[in-house]
C-alpha positions in Angstrom: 134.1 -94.6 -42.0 131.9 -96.9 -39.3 128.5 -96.8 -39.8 126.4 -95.3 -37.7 123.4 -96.7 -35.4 120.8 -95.0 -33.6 119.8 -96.4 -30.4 116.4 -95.7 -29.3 115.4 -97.1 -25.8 114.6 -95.0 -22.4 116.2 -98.2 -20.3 119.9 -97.2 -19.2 120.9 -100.8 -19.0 119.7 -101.3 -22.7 121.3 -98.4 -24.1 124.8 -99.4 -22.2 124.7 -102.7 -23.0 124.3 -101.7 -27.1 126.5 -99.2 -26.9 129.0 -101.1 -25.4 128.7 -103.9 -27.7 128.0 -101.9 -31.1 131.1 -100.3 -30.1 133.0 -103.1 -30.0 131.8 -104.5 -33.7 133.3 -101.4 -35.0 129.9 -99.2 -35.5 129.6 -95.0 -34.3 126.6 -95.6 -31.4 124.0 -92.3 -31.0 121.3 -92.2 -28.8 117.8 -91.3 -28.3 115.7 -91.9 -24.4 112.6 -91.2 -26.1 110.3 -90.2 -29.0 110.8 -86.4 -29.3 114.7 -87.1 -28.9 114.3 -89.9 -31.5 113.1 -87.6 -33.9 115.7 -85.1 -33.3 118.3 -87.5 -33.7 117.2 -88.7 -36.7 117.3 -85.5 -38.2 120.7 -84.4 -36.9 122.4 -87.3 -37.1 121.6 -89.4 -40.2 122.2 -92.9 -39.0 122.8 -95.5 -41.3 120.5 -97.9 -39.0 118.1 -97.2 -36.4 117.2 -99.5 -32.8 113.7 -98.4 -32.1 112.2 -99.3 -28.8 108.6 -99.5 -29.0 107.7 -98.5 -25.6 108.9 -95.2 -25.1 108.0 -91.8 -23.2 107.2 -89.3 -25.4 109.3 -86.6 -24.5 107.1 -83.9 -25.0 106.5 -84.9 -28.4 103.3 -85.7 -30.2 104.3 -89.0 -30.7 103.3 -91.7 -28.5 105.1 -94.8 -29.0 108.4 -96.6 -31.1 105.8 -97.4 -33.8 104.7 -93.5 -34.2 108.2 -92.6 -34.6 108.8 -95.2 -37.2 105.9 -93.5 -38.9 107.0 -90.4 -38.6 110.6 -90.9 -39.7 109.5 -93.5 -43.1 107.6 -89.9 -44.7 111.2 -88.9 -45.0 113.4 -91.8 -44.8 114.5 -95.3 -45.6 116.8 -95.6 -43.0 116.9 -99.5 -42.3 114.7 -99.7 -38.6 115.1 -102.8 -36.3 112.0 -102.5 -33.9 113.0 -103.4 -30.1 110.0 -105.2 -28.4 109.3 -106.5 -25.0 105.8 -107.0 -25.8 104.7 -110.5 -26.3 102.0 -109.5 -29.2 101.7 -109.9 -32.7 99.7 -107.1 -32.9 103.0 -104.9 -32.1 104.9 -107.1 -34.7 102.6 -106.5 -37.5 101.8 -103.4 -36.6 105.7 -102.1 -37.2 105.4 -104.5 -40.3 102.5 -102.6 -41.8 104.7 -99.1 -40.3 108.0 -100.2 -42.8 109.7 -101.8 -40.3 112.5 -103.7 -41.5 113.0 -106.5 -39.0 112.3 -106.5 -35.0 114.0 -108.5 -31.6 112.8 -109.2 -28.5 113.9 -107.6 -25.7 115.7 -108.4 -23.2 118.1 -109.1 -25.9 120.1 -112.5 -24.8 121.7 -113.5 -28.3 123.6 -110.2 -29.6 124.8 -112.3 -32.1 121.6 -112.5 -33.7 121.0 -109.1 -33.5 124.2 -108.7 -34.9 123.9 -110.5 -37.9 120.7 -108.8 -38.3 122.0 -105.0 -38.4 124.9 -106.6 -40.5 122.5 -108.1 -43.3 120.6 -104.6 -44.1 123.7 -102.9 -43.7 125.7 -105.2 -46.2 126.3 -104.3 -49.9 124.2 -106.2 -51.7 125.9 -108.6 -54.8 128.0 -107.8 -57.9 125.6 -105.4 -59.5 125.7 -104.6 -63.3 124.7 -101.8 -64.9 121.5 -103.7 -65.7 118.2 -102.4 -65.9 115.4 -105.2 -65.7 111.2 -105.4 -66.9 108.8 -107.1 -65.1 105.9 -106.2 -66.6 104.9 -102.2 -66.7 108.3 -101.9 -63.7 111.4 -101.2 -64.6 114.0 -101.9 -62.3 117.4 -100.0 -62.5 119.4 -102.1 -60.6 122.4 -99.9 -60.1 120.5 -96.4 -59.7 118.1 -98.6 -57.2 115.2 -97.0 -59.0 112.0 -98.2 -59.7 109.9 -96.8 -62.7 106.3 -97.2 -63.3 104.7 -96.0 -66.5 107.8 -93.7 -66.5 107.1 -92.6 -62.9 109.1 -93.1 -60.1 108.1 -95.8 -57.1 109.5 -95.1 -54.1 110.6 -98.1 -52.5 112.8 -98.6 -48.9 115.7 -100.5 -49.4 114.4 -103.6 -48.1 111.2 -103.6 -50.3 113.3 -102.8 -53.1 115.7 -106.0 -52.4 112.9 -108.2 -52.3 111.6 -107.0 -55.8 114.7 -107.4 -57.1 115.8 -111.1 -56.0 112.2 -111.9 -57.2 112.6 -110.2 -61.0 116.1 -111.5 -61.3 114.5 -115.3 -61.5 111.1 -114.4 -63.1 110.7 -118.3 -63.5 111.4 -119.2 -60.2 108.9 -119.6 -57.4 110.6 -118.7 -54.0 109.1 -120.0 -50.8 108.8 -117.6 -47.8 112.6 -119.8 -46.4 114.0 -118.9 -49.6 113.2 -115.4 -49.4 114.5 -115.0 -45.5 117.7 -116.2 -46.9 118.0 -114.0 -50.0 116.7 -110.6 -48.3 117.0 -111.2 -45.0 120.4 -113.5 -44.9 118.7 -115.8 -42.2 120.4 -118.7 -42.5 118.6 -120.6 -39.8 115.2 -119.7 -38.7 113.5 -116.6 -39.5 109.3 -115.8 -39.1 107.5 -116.5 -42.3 105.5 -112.8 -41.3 108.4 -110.8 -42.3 107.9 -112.1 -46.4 104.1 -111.7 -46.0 103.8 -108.2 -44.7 106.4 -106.9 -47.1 105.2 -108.8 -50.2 102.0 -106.8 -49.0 103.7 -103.4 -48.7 105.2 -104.0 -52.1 102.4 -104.9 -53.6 100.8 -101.7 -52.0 103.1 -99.4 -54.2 103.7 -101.5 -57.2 99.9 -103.1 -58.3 97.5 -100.8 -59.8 95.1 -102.8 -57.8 96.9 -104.9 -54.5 93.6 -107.2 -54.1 93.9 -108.5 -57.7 97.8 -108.4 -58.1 99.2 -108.6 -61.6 103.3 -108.2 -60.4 104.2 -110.1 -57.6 102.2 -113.3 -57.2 101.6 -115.6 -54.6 102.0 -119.5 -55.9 99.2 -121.1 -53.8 101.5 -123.8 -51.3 104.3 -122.4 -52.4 105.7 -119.0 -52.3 105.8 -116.1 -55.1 107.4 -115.1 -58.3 106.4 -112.3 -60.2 104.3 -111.9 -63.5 106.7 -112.5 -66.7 107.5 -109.5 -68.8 
């Protein structure tokens, strides 16, 4: 069965153009013109990945932009969300960082390639997984189950977040840079923005450290990248 992606843009053109190509890499294509729509879609559809626009209309809705729905949708979901942008601000970038974004592109969109590969690489089985569970300190990672336990309590983690703790716990020794890590979790081969491993080492930090200031988990290696705390 394809998987399915929910386009969210109110630009015609956009939403022909991705539909069109999606269609052709083999993918089911839904779509949403705004946020009340995007919401509703969400809902009734389930998508396996979500294109999110982050100027939109709102529909009717309460919601008043692409970042409010990707708000609204991660108290319920961890649906994989590629924000859409046309804004030139890193404001907007961090902001749907700091929202659980997974990744973002700029609009218009002139390489579908790299769009491609990105939708492919959150979408792609990750590895040969065991049925392995591993410690990192007070976590316990069930590698399989994709669970995260804290002091016997479940962590809820999106899949992304939950990648990255992973790759880091599975080479407690190592110290990954921020290129190392865009390869690992986010298979960029080439380039990729350094922000992406900062903001999510920060959201995972948020749910994993009893205190995220002082953390005790995942560390940062001062110059060079992070590793987490030996068990």
């Amino acid at each position: 069965m394809p998987h399915k992606i929910l386009v969210v843009d109110d630009e015609s053109s956009i939403r022909e153009l991705l539909g069109m190509r999606l269609s052709a890499a083999g993918f089911d294509v839904v779509f949403a013109t705004n946020t009340a729509e995007a919401v509703e879609q969400q809902a009734k559809t389930q998508p396996d990945l979500i294109l999110l626009d982050i100027n939109l209309p709102t529909g009717g809705s309460t919601l008043q932009d692409g970042i409010e729905v990707l708000r609204d949708i991660r108290t319920r979901s961890d649906v994989p969300i590629i924000m859409l942008t046309a804004r030139d601000e890193d404001e907007s970038e961090v902001a749907s960082f700091d929202s659980g974004a997974d990744n973002y592109i700029r609009k218009p969109i002139n390489n579908f390639d790299l769009l491609l590969g990105r939708i492919k690489s959150r979408l792609r089985p990750r590895g040969n997984e065991t049925n392995t569970l591993i410690s990192v300190g007070p976590l316990v990672i069930d590698v399989v189950g994709h669970e995260v336990r804290k002091n016997e309590n479940t962590i809820s983690l999106t899949p992304l977040e939950f990648e990255l703790l992973k790759t880091l716990a599975l080479n407690p020794k190592k110290v990954y840079s921020r290129k190392e890590l865009l390869t690992e979790v986010w298979d960029f081969k080439f380039n990729g923005d350094a922000r992406l491993v900062n903001v999510h080492v920060q959201r995972l930090r948020s749910k994993v450290e009893d205190d995220p200031a002082d953390p005790k988990i995942v560390l940062t290696v001062r110059g060079m990248g992070y590793r987490v705390c030996a068990s």
